[in-house]
C-alpha positions as CSV (number, residue, x, y, z in Angstrom):
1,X,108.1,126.0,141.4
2,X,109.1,122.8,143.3
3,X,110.7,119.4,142.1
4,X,107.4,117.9,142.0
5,X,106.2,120.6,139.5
6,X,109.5,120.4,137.7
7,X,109.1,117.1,136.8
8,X,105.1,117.0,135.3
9,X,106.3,119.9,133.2
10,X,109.1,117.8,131.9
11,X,106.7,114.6,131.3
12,X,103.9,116.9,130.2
13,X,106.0,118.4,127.4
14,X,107.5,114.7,126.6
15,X,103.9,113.9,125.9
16,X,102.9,116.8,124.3
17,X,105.4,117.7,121.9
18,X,105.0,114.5,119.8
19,X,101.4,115.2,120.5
20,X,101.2,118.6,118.9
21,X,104.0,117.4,116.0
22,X,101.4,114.7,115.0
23,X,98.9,117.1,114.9
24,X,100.7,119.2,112.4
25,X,101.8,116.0,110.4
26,X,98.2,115.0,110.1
27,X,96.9,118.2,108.8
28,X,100.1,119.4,106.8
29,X,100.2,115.5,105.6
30,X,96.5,114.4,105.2
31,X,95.1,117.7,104.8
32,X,92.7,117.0,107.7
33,X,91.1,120.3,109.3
34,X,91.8,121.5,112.9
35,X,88.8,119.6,113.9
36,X,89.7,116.4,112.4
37,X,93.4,116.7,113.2
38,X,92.7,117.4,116.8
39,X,90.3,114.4,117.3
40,X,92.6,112.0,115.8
41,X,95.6,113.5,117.9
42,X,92.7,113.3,121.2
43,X,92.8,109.2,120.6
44,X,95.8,109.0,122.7
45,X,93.0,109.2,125.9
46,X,91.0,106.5,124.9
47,X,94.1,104.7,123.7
48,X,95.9,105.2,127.0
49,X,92.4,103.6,128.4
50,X,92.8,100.4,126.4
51,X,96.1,100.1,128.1
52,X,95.6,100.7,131.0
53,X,92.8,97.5,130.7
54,X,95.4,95.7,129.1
55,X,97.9,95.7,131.8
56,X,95.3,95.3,134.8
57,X,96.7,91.3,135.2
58,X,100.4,92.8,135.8
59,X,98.9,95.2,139.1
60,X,101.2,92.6,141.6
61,X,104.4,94.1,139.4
62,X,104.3,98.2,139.1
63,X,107.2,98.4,136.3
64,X,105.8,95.9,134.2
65,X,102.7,97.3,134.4
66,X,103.6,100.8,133.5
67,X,105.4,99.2,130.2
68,X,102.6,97.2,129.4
69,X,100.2,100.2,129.6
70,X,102.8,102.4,127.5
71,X,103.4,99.7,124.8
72,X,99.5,99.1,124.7
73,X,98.9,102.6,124.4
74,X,101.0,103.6,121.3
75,X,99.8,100.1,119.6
76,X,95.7,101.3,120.1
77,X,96.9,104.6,118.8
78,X,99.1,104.1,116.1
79,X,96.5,101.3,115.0
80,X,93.5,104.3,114.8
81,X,95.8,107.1,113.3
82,X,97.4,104.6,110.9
83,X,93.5,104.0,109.9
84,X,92.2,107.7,109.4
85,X,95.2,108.8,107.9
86,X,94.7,105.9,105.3
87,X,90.9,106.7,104.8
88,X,92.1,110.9,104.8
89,X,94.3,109.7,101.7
90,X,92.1,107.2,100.0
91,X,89.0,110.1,100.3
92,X,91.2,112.2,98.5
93,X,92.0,110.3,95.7
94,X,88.4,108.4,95.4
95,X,86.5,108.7,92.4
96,X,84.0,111.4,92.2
97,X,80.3,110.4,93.0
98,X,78.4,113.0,91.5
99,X,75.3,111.8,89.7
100,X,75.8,114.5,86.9
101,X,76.9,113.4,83.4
């Protein structure tokens, strides 16, 4: 395995640590299921999108690029788990709807 590899394992396990520890958080937490749990751990691709649009003005400077397109990416992100996990909790506390006396 050469440098280059060496160093996309390092990042991919930088990202995918917290990845997978959010995933357990969210369904040990918020009692989502695996399905659930994955799909709001998966925002962090649609997230990293929105960032990437954000920072498109800063393409003349590379470094403050990148930063903007990290710090955009963990706002969109924490912004849409912050959201389901708040629904997850309020579901599970809501009133019952049944129609039965």
């Amino acid at each position: 395995m050469g440098p280059s590899m060496l160093v996309v394992a390092l990042f991919a396990g930088l990202i995918l640590a917290p990845l997978a520890r959010e995933y357990g958080d969210l369904r040990r937490s918020f009692g989502l299921s695996r399905v659930a749990a994955f799909a709001t751990t998966s925002l962090v691709v649609p997230a990293f999108v929105v960032g990437l649009m954000l920072a498109l003005p800063l393409q003349s400077r590379p470094a403050l690029q990148w930063v903007a397109t990290v710090v955009g990416t963990l706002t969109v992100y924490s912004l849409a788990t912050r959201a389901i996990a708040a629904s997850a909790s309020a579901a599970g506390t809501a009133p019952s709807r049944s129609t039965r006396g």
